[in-house]
C-alpha positions in Angstrom: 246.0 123.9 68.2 245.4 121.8 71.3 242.1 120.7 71.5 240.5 120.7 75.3 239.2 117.2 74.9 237.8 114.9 71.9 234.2 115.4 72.4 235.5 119.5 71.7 237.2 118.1 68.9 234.4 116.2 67.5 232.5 119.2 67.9 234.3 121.4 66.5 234.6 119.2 63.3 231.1 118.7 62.9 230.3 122.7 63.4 232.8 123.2 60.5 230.8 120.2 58.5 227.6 121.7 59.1 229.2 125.4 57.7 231.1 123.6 55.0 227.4 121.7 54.1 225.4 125.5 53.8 227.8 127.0 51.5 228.3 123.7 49.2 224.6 123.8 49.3 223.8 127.7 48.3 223.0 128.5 44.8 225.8 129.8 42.4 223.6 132.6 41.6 224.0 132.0 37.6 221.4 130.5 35.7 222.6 128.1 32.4 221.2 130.7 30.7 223.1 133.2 32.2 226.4 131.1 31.8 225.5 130.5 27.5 225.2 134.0 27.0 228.1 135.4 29.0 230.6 133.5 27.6 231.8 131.8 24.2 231.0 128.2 23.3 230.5 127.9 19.8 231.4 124.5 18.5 234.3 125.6 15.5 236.2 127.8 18.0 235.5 124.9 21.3 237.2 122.5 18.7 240.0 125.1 18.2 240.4 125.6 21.7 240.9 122.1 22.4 243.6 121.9 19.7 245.6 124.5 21.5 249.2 123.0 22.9 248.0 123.0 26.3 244.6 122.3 26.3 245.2 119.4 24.1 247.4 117.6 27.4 243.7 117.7 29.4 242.4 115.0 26.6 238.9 117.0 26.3 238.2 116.0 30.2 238.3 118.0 33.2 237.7 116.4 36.8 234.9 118.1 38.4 235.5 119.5 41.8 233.8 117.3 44.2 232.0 120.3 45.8 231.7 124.6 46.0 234.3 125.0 48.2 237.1 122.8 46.6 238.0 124.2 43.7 241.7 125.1 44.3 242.3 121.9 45.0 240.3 120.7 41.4 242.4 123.2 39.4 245.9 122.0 40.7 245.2 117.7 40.3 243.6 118.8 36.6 247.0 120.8 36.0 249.3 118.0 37.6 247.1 115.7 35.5 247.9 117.6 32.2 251.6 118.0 33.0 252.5 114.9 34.2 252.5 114.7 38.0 251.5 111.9 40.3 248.5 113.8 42.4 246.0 113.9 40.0 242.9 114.0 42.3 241.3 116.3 44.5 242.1 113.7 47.6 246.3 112.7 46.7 246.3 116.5 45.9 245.1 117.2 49.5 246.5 114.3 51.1 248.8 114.9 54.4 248.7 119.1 53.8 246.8 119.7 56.3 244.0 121.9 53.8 240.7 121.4 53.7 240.7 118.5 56.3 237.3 118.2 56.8 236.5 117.4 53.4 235.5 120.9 52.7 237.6 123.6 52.2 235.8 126.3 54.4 235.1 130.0 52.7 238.0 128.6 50.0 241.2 129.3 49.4 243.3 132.0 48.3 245.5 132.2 45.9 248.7 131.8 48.4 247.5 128.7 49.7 246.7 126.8 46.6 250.2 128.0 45.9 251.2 126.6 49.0 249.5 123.4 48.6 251.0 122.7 44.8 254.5 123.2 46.5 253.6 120.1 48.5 253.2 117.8 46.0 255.6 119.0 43.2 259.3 120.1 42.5 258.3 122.4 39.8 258.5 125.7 40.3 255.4 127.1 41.2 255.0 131.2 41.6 252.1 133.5 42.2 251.3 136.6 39.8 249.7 139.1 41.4 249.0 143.1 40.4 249.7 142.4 36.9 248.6 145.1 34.2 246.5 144.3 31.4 249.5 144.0 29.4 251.5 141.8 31.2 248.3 139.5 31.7 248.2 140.1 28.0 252.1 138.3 27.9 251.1 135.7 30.3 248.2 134.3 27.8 250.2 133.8 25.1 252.6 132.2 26.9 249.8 129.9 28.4 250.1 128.0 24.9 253.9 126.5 26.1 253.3 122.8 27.3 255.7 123.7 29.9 253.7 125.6 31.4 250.2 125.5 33.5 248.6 128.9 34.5 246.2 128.5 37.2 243.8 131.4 37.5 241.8 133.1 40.2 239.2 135.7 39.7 235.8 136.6 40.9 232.7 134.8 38.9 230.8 138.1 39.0 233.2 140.2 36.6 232.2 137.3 33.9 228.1 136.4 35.0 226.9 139.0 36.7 226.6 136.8 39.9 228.9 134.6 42.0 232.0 134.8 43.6 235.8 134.0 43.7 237.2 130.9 41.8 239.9 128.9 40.9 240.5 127.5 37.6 243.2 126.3 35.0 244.0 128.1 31.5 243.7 125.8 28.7 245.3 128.0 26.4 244.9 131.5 24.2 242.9 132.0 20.7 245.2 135.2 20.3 243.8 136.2 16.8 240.3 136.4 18.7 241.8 137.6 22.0 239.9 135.0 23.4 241.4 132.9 26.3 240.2 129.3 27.0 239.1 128.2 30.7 239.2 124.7 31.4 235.8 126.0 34.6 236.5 123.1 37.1 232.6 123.5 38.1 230.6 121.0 36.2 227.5 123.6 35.7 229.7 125.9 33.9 232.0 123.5 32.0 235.1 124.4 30.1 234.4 128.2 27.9 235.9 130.8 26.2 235.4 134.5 27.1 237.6 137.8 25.9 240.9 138.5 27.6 240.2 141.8 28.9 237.1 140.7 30.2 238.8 137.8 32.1 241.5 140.5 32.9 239.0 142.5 35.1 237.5 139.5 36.7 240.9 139.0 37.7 241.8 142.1 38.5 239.8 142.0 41.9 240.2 142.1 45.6 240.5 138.5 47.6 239.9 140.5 51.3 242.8 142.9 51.0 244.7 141.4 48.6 244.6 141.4 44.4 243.6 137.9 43.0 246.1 136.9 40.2 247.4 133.8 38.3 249.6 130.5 39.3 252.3 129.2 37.2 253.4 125.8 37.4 256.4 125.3 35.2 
């Protein structure tokens, strides 16, 4: 894009701020009582969770994301974190992409950009898994607890709280005698929590404007 002159530009950048700014400052719609009694954090099957192959690579931390709109961004530096990569942050994960370059990253991203952006800073293979049936999602999550492999998913807050909207976040790993799958919530209101597969399966199974959300695998 060529800009008509730099006071446009500067314009133009602090219009997107001042958008960026409203939605980081809207209300997620979901109360912390809402969140406790939607999903699963009881302390015995938390501590399990952790203990899980994969999980246990994210050291019981997860890095926040900085703010609403970012995410995507979170989920891949807490999965390059886990795995052994070099970005581990929100900024080296962004760094020199091109995304999100006003420090926000406007209405989000989708799942084919965040897959897009991982490709930037990694030679792993990184693929996007989208209109899976229950079953196969069913296949993925146990396969979520090989260490050589990070599942990133995407699904709509709503299906899971009643409230909200689409989000990225990584898969810590799958309680399969429960049928419970853990999700490390890059959001530092909602924190890390367990919630049943076919539940998560639905939230999942959603539209993203006219596409299905779906999962990223890093491998």
């Amino acid at each position: 894009m060529r800009w008509a002159s730099p006071l446009a530009a500067a314009a133009v950048v602090a219009l997107l701020a001042a958008g960026a700014a409203t939605l980081v400052g809207m209300p997620a719609g979901v109360s912390s009582e809402t969140i406790q009694l939607s999903v699963t954090r009881t302390p015995a099957l938390l501590q399990r969770a952790w203990s899980l192959p994969v999980a246990r690579t994210f050291h019981h931390q997860v890095l926040w994301q900085s703010n609403a709109s970012r995410c995507g961004p979170a989920s891949v530096a807490n999965a390059f974190r886990s795995i052994g990569e070099e970005e581990t942050t929100e900024a080296a994960v962004l760094d020199d992409t091109g995304y999100c370059w006003t420090g926000f990253c406007v209405i989000g991203l989708t799942l084919d950009e965040l897959a897009d952006l991982a490709r930037m800073k990694t030679r792993r293979s990184v693929t996007v898994l989208r209109g899976l049936s229950a079953d196969e999602f069913r296949q993925h999550m146990r396969r979520s607890n090989d260490p050589n492999r990070r599942y990133i998913i995407n699904f709509n807050r709503e299906g899971i709280f009643r409230a909200g909207s689409g989000h990225h976040s990584p898969i810590g790993g799958y309680l399969e005698a429960e049928d419970m799958v853990f999700v490390l919530d890059v959001n530092e209101k909602f924190k890390p929590w367990l919630v049943e597969r076919e539940r998560l399966f639905n939230a999942m199974d959603t539209l993203d404007g006219d596409r299905k959300r779906g999962l990223l695998l890093i491998e």
